[in-house]
C-alpha positions as CSV (number, residue, x, y, z in Angstrom):
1,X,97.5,-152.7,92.0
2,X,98.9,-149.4,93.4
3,X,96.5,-146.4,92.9
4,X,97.7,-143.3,91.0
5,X,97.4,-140.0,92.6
6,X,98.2,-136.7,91.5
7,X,100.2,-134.5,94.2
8,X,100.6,-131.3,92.3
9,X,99.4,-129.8,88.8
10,X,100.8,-126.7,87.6
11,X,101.3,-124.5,84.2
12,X,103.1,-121.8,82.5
13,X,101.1,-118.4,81.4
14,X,99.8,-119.1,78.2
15,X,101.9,-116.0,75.8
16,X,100.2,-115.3,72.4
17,X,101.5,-116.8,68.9
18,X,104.4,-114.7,67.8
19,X,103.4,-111.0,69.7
20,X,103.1,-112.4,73.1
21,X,105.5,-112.7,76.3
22,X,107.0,-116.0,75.7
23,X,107.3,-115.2,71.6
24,X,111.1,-115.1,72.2
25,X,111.2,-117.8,74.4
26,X,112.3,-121.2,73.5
27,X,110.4,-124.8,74.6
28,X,113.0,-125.7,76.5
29,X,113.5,-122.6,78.9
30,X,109.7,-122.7,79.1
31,X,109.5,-126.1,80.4
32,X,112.3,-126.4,82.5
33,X,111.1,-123.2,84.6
34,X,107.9,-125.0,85.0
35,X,109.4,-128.4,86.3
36,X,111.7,-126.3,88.4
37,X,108.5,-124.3,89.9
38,X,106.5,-128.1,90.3
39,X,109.5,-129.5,91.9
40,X,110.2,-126.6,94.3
41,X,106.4,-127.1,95.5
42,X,107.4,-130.4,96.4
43,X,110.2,-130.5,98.8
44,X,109.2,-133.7,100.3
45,X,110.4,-135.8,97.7
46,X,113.6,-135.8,96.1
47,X,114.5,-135.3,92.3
48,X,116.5,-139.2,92.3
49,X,112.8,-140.0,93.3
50,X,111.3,-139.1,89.8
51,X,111.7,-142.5,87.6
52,X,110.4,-140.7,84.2
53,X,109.4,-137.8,83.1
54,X,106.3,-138.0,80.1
55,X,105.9,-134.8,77.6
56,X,103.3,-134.2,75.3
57,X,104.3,-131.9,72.0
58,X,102.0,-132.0,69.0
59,X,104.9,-130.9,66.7
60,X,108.5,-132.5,68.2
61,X,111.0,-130.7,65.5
62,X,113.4,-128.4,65.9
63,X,114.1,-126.8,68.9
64,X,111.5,-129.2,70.2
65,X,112.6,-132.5,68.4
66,X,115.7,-134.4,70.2
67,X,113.6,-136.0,72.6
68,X,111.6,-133.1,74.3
69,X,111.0,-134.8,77.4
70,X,115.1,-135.9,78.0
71,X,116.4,-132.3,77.6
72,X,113.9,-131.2,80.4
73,X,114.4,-133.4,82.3
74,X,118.0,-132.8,82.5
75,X,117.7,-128.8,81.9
76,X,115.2,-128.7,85.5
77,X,118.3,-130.3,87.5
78,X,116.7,-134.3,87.6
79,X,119.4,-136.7,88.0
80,X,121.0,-138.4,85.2
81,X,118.6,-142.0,86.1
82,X,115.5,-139.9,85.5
83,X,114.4,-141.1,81.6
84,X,112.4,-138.7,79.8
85,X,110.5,-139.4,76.3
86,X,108.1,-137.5,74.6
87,X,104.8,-138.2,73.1
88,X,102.1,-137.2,70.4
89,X,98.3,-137.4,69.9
90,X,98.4,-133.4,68.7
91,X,95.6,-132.0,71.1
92,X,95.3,-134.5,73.6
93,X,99.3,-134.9,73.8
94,X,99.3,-133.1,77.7
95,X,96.6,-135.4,79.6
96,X,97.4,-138.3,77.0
97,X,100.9,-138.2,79.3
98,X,98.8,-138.2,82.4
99,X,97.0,-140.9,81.6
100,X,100.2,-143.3,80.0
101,X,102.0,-142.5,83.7
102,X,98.5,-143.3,85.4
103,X,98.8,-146.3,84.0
104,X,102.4,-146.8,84.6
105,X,101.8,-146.4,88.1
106,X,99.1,-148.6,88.5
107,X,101.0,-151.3,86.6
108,X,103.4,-151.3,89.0
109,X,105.8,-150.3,86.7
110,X,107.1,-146.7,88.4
111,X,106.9,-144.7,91.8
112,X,106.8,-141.7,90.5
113,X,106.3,-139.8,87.3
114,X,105.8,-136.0,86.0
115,X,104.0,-136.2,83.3
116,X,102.3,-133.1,80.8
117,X,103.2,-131.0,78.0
118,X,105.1,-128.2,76.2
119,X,104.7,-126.9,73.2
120,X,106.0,-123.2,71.5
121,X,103.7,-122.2,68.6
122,X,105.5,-119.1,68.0
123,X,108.9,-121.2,67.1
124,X,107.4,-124.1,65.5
125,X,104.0,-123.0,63.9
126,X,100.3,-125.8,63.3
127,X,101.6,-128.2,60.5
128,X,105.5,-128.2,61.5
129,X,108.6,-126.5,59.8
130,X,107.4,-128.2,56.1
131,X,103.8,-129.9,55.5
132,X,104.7,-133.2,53.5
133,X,101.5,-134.8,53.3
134,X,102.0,-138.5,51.6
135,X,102.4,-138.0,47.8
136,X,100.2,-141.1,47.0
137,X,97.2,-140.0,49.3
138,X,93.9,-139.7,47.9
139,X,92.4,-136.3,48.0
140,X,89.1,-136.4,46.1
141,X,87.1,-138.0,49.0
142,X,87.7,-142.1,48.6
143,X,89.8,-141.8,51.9
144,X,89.7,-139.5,54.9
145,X,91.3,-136.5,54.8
146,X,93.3,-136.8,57.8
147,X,95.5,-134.0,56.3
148,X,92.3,-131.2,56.5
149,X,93.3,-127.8,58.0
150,X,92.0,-127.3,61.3
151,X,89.7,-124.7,60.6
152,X,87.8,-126.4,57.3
153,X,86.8,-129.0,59.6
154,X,85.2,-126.1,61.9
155,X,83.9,-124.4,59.2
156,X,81.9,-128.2,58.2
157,X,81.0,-128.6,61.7
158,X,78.8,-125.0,61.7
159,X,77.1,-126.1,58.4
160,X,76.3,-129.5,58.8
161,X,75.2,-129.0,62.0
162,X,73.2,-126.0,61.7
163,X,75.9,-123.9,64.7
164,X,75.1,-120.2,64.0
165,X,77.6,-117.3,63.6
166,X,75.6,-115.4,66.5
167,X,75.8,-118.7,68.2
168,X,79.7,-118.9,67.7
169,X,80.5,-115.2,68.5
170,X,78.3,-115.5,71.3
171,X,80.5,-118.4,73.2
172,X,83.8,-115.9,72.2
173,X,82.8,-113.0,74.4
174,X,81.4,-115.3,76.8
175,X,85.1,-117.0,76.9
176,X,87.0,-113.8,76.6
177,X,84.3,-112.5,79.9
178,X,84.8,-115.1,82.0
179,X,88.8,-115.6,81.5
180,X,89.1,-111.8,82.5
181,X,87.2,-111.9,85.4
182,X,88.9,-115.1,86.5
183,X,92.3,-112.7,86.1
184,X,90.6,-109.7,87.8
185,X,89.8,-112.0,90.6
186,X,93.3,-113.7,90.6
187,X,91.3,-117.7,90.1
188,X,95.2,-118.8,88.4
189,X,97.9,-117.1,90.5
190,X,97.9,-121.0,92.6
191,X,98.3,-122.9,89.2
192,X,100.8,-120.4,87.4
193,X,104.3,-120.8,87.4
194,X,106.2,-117.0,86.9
195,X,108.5,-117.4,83.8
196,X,111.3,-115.7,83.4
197,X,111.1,-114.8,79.4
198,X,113.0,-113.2,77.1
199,X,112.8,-110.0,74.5
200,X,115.3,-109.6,72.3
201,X,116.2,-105.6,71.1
202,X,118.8,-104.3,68.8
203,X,120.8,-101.6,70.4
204,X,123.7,-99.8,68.7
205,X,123.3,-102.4,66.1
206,X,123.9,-105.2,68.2
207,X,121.5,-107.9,69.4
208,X,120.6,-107.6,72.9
209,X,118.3,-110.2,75.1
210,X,116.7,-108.7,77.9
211,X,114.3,-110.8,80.2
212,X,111.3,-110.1,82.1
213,X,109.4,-111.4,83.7
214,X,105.6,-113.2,82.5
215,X,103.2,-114.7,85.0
216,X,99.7,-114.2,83.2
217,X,97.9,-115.6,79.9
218,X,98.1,-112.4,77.6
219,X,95.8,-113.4,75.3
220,X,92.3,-112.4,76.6
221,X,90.2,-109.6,74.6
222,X,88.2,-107.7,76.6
223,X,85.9,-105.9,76.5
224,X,84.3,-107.5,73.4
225,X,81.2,-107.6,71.7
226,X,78.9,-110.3,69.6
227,X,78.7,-106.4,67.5
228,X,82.5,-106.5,67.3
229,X,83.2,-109.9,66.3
230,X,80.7,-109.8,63.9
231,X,83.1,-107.3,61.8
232,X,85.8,-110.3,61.3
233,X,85.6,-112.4,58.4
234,X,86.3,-116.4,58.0
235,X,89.9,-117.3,56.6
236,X,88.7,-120.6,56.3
237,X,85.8,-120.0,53.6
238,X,83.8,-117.6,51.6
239,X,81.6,-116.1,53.3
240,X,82.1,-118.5,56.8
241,X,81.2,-118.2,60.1
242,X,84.8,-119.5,62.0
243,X,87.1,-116.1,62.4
244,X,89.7,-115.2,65.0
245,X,86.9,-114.2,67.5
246,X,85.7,-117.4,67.8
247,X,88.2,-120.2,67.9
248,X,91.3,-120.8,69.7
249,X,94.5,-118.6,69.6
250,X,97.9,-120.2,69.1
251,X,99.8,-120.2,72.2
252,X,103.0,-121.1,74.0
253,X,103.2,-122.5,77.1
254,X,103.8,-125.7,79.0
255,X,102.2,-127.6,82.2
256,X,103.3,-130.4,84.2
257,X,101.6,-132.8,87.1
258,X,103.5,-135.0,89.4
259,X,102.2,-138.7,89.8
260,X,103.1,-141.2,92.1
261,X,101.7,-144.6,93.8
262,X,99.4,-143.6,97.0
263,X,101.8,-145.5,99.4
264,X,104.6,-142.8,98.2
265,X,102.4,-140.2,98.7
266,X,101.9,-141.7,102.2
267,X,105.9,-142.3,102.9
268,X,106.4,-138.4,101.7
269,X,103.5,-136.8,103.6
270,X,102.1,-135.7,100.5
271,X,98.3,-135.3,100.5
272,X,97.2,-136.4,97.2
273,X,95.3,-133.5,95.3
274,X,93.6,-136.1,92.8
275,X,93.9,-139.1,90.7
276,X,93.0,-140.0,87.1
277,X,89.9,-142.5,87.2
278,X,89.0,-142.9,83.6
279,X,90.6,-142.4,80.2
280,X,89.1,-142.8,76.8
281,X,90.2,-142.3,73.2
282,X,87.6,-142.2,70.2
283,X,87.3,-141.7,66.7
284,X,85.3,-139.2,64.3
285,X,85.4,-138.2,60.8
286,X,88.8,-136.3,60.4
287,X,87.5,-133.9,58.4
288,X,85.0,-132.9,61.3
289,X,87.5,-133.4,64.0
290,X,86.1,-131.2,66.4
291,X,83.0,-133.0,67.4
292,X,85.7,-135.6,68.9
293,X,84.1,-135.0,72.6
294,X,80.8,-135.8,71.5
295,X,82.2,-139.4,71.3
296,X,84.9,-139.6,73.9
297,X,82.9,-138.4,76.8
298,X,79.9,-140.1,76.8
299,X,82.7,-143.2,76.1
300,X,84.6,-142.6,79.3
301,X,80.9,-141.9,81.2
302,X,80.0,-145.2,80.1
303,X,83.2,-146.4,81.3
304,X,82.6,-145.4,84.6
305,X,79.4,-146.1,85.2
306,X,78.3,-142.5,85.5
307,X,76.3,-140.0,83.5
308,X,77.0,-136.0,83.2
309,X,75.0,-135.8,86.4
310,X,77.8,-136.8,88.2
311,X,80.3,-134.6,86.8
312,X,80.0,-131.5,88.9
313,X,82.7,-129.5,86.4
314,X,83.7,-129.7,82.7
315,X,87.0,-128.1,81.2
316,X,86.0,-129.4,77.4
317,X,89.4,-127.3,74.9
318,X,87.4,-124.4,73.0
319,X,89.4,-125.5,69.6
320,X,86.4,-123.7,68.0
321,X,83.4,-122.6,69.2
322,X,81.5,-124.2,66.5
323,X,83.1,-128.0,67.9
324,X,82.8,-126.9,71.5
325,X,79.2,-125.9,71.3
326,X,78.1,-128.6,69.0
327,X,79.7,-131.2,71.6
328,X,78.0,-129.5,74.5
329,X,74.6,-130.0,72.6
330,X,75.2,-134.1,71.9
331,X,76.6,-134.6,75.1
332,X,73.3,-132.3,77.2
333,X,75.0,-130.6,78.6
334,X,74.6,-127.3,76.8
335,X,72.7,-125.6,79.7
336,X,75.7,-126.5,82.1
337,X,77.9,-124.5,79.7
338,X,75.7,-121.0,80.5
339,X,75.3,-122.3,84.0
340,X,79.1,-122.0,84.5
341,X,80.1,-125.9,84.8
342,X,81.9,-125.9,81.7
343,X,85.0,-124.0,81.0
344,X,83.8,-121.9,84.4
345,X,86.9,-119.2,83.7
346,X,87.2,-119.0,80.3
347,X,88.2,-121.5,77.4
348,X,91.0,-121.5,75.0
349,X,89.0,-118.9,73.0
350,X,90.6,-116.0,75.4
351,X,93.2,-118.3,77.2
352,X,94.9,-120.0,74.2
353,X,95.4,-123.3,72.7
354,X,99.0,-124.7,73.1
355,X,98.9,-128.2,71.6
356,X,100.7,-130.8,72.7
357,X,100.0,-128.7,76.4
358,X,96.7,-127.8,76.4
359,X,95.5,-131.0,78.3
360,X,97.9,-130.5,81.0
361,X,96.9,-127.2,81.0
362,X,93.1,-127.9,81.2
363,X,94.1,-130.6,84.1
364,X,96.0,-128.1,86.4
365,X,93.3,-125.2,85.4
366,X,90.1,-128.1,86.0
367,X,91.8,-129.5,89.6
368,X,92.4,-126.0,91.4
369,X,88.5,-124.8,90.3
370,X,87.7,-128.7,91.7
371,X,89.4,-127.6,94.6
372,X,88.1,-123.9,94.9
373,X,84.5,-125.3,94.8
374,X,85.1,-128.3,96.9
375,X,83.6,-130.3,93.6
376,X,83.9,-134.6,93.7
377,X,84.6,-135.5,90.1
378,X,85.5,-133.1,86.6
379,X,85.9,-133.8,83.2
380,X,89.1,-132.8,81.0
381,X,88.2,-133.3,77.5
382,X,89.4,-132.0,73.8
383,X,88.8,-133.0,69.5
384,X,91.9,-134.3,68.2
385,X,93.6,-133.3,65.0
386,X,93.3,-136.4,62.5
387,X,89.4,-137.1,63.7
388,X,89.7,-138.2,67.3
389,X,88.6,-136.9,70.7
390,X,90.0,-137.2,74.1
391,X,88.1,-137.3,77.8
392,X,89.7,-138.0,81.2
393,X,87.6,-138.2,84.4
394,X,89.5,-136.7,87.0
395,X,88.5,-137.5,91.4
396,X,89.4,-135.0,93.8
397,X,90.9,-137.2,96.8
């Protein structure tokens, strides 16, 4: 069996839903600027080389339906003989790519691979274009509401599980702090890819597209406090503690990792940045999605043979606060969180949650800190719409 590594992992800035710098950018020109950017880091190997390239996107329709991953493949210059196909386990969509091209790999089955996610909330919004749940679906409790909005099932994680509103608005600032200083002290300029976006203006009554140019997440708040958070109220529920200080914001964006067998690392002079050990998938009550990582990581620990101990840093998808912190407190690892091992510079409370990217994202964001701290082994890990949740174990090599 040929070993899996992972040469390069890279992302876009994440740009805010709809008022942020890729808002008039479409999928496409977001992902194909980010495949050009991990290719040019690359120049070793050659784009004939790539056998297939893997996309995650929560919501493939419209501009992002067609077969995602085909059109960027051949949009970012790969040759015609490069396949692309795109894939879908909403949150998890970005390292569930990862993992299917790990496992590719090791099969035997392909040299190399670029696998992640892209995903534009701005263009095509949470639910899709038209929400058609299945007429004949029973709503009154005898079957799982798979079909829940997002933030309900955050709202019944805080109140069946006793996770306060200071407790929530707490882990917002502490997001929103730690992503600024992680920009202030440049922690993602090595994992960002510049993109060249687009802002469209009428001028002398005609519609004209200008482009500039977007190389940071735009979505932190700062300063903040527990004080001003406090003022927002729940869209969720009467008089609930889940508000737009506290859980994730929508976000565009797209992130990419390039995978091949060890031996073609060898052949290219490639050193291998890290390698995808472990993968699991597990199920939850959909209408408490979020606490998905309270069953998927101690399922991939258990996999592995390992314990938390052994995971020197944690990069666990801030869907909500309420999810994240209840996760952190099944798992033990709570005190990690406040000691700076999980989500070290900032969750997707300040950074954004892009769907179908956000587990590339986490992956290239998880592997540079591995890399800054000279750590052995991390944790990527996310709740899944649908009640599911996702954990990868990642090595540094």
């Amino acid at each position: 069996m040929s070993e899996a590594v992972i040469v390069e992992a890279v992302r876009s800035p994440g740009g805010r839903y709809k008022r942020g710098g890729l808002a008039d950018t479409r999928a496409e020109e977001i992902g194909i600027q980010v495949l050009k950017g991990l290719l040019a880091r690359v120049p070793e190997m050659k784009p004939e080389e790539v056998d297939d390239l893997i996309v995650g996107c929560s919501f493939p329709e419209g501009e992002t339906g067609m077969n995602l991953g085909r059109i960027l493949a051949m949009g970012a210059g790969l040759p015609i003989t490069t396949s692309g196909m795109t894939i879908n386990r909403f949150c998890s969509s970005g390292v569930q790519a990862i993992a299917d091209a790990t496992a590719k790999i090791r099969a035997g089955w392909s040299d190399v691979i670029i696998a992640g996610g892209c995903e534009t909330m701005s263009h095509i919004p949470m639910g899709g274009s038209i929400f058609r749940p299945l007429p004949d679906w029973k709503f009154d409790g005898s079957m799982p509401n798979v079909y829940v909005s997002m933030g309900v099932t955050a709202e019944n994680v805080a109140a069946n599980y006793n996770i306060t509103r200071e407790d929530q608005d707490k882990f917002g600032v502490e997001s929103n702090r730690r992503a600024y200083e992680a920009i202030k002290a440049g922690k993602f300029k090595d994992e960002i890819i510049p993109i060249t976006a687009f802002k469209y203006k009428v001028k002398n009554g005609k519609r004209i597209r200008e482009t500039v140019v977007f190389d940071m997440d735009d979505g932190v708040r700062w300063p903040t406090t527990i004080e001003d958070l406090g003022k927002l109220k729940s869209p969720f529920k009467a008089g609930g503690s889940v508000t737009a200080g506290n859980a994730s914001q929508m976000t565009d964006g797209a992130a990419f990792s390039l995978l091949m067998t060890a031996e073609k690392a060898k052949e290219l002079g490639l050193k291998p940045l890290a390698k995808l050990a472990y993968f699991a998938v597990a199920g939850c009550k959909a209408e408490e999605m979020g606490v998905g990582p309270a069953y998927a990581i101690p399922k991939v620990l258990k996999m592995a043979g390992l314990t938390t101990k052994d995971i020197d840093v944690f990069e666990i998808n801030e869907a909500f606060a309420s999810q994240a912190i209840y996760s952190c407190r099944v798992v033990g690892i709570e005190d990690r969180y406040w000691a700076g091992d999980i989500n070290p510079n900032g969750g997707a409370i300040a950074l954004g949650h892009p769907l179908g990217c956000t587990g590339a994202k986490l992956t290239a964001q998880l592997l540079h800190e591995m890399k800054r701290r000279n750590a052995k082994r991390g944790i990527v890990s996310m709740c899944i719409g649908g009640g599911m949740g996702a954990a990868a174990i990642y090595e540094m090599l």
